[in-house]
C-alpha positions in Angstrom: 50.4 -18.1 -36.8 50.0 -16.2 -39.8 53.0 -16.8 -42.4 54.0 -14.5 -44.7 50.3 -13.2 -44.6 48.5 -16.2 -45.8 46.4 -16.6 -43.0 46.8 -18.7 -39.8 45.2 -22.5 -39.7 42.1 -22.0 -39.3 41.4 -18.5 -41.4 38.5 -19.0 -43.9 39.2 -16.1 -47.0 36.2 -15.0 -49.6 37.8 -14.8 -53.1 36.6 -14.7 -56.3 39.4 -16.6 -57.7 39.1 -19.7 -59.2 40.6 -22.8 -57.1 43.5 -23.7 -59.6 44.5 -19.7 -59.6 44.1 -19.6 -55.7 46.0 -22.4 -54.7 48.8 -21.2 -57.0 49.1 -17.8 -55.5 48.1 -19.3 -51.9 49.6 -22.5 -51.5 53.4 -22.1 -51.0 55.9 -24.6 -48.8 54.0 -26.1 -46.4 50.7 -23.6 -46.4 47.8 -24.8 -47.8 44.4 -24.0 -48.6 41.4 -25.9 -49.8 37.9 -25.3 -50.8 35.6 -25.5 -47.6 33.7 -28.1 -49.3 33.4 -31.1 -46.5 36.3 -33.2 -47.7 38.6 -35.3 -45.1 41.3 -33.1 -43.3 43.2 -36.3 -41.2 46.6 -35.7 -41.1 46.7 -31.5 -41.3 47.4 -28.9 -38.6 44.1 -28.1 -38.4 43.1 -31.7 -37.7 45.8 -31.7 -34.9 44.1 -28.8 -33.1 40.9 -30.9 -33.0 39.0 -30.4 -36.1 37.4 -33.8 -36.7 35.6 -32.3 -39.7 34.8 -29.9 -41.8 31.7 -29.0 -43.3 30.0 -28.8 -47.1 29.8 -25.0 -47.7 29.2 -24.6 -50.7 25.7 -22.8 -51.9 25.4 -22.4 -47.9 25.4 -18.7 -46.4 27.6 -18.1 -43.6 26.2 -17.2 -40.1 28.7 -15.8 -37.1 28.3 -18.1 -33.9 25.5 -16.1 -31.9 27.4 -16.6 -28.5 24.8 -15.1 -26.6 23.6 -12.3 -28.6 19.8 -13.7 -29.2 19.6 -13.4 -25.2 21.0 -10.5 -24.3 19.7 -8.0 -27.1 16.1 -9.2 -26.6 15.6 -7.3 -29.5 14.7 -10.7 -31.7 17.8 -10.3 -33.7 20.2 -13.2 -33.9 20.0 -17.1 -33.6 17.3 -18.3 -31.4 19.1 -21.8 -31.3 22.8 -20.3 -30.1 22.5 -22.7 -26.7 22.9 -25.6 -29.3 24.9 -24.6 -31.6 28.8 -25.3 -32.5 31.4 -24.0 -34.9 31.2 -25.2 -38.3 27.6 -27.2 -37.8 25.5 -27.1 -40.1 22.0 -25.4 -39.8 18.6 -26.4 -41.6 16.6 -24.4 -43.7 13.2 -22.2 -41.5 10.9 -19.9 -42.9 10.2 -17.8 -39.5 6.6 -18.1 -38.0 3.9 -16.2 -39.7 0.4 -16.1 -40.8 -2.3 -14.3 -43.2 -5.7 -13.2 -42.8 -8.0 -12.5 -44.9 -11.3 -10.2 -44.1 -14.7 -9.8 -46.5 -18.2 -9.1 -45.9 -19.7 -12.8 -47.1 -23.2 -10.8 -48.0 -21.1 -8.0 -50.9 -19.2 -11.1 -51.6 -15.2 -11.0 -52.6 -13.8 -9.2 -55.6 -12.2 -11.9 -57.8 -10.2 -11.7 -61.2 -12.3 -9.2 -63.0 -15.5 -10.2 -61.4 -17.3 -10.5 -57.7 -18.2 -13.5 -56.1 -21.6 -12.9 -54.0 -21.8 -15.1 -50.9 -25.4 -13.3 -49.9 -27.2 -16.9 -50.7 -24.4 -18.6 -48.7 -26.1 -20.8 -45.8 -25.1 -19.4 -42.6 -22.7 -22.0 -40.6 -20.7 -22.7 -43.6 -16.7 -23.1 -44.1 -15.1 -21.2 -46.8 -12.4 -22.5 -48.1 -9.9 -20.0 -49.7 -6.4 -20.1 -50.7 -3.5 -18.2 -51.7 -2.1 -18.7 -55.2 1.8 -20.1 -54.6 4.1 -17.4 -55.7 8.1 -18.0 -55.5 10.8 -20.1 -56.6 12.5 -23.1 -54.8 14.0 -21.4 -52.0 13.8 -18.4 -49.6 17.2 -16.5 -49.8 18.1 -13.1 -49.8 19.6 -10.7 -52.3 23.5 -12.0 -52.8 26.2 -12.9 -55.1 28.4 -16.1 -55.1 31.9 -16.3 -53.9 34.8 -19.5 -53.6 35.5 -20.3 -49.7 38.5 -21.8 -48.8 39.8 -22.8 -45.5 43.7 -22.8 -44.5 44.7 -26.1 -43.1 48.7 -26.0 -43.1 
C-alpha cells in the first residue's frame, strides 16, 4: 500500500540524493527506507512478507527478472539462465562467448610495428605462436552513471 506516495514495501527508488537528505524527506512515521546495501531486515514489513534477505547492490547494475523472455523471443536477447533465477539473487560477472582469428600468408610474412616479419624460411609443420596485446581496464561494463538505491521496508 502506497502511503502518502512514498512507495509501497517493497518499491526500490533511484535518486540522487544523498542517504541523510533521503531519509529526511522519505522516512516519515512509520515509513522507512534504507540503502539496498545487504544489511539485516528482521523484524520489518518487508521481512513479514517473506524476505529473508536482501542483497549488496551497490556498484551492481540492475537486471529485470527474465520470466521467460530468453525462450520465447528466440531472438538471443535476455537472460539465458532465467529457469534458475530468483528475485533479488545475485548474478556473477560473464564475458559472452567469442573468439578471434587471425589470417596471413606465412611466406609475405606479417606486418609488425613499423616493420615485417618474413616467415618464408619458416620450417613447414611449425606452431606459431601469436598473441593479442591486453587492452582494457578491470572490468567489462557499459556506458553509465552512478545513482543511490534504496529499498522501502515499512
Amino acid at each position: 500500500m502506497d502511503i502518502n506516495g512514498h512507495g509501497a514495501i517493497g518499491d526500490v527508488k533511484y535518486s540522487i540524493l544523498e542517504p541523510k537528505k533521503f531519509f529526511g524527506i522519505h522516512n516519515k512515521g512509520s515509513v522507512e527506507w534504507i540503502l539496498l546495501d545487504g544489511r539485516a531486515i528482521t523484524g520489518s514489513q518487508l521481512a513479514n512478507e517473506g524476505v529473508v534477505a536482501i542483497p549488496d547492490a551497490r556498484g551492481m547494475f540492475i537486471r529485470s527478472l527474465d520470466m521467460g523472455r530468453f525462450q520465447t523471443k528466440g531472438d538471443g536477447t535476455g537472460d539465458p539462465d532465467w529457469q534458475i533465477r530468483n528475485v533479488v539473487e545475485p548474478q556473477s560477472d560473464e564475458f559472452r562467448s567469442h573468439n578471434h582469428s587471425l589470417n596471413f600468408e606465412p611466406t609475405t610474412g606479417l606486418p609488425t610495428g613499423g616493420g615485417e616479419t618474413n616467415f618464408a624460411n619458416e620450417p613447414f609443420g611449425r606452431t606459431l605462436k601469436l598473441q593479442t596485446v591486453p587492452v582494457g581496464g578491470q572490468e567489462t561494463r557499459p556506458k553509465n552513471i552512478a545513482l543511490y538505491l534504496y529499498l522501502r521496508i515499512n
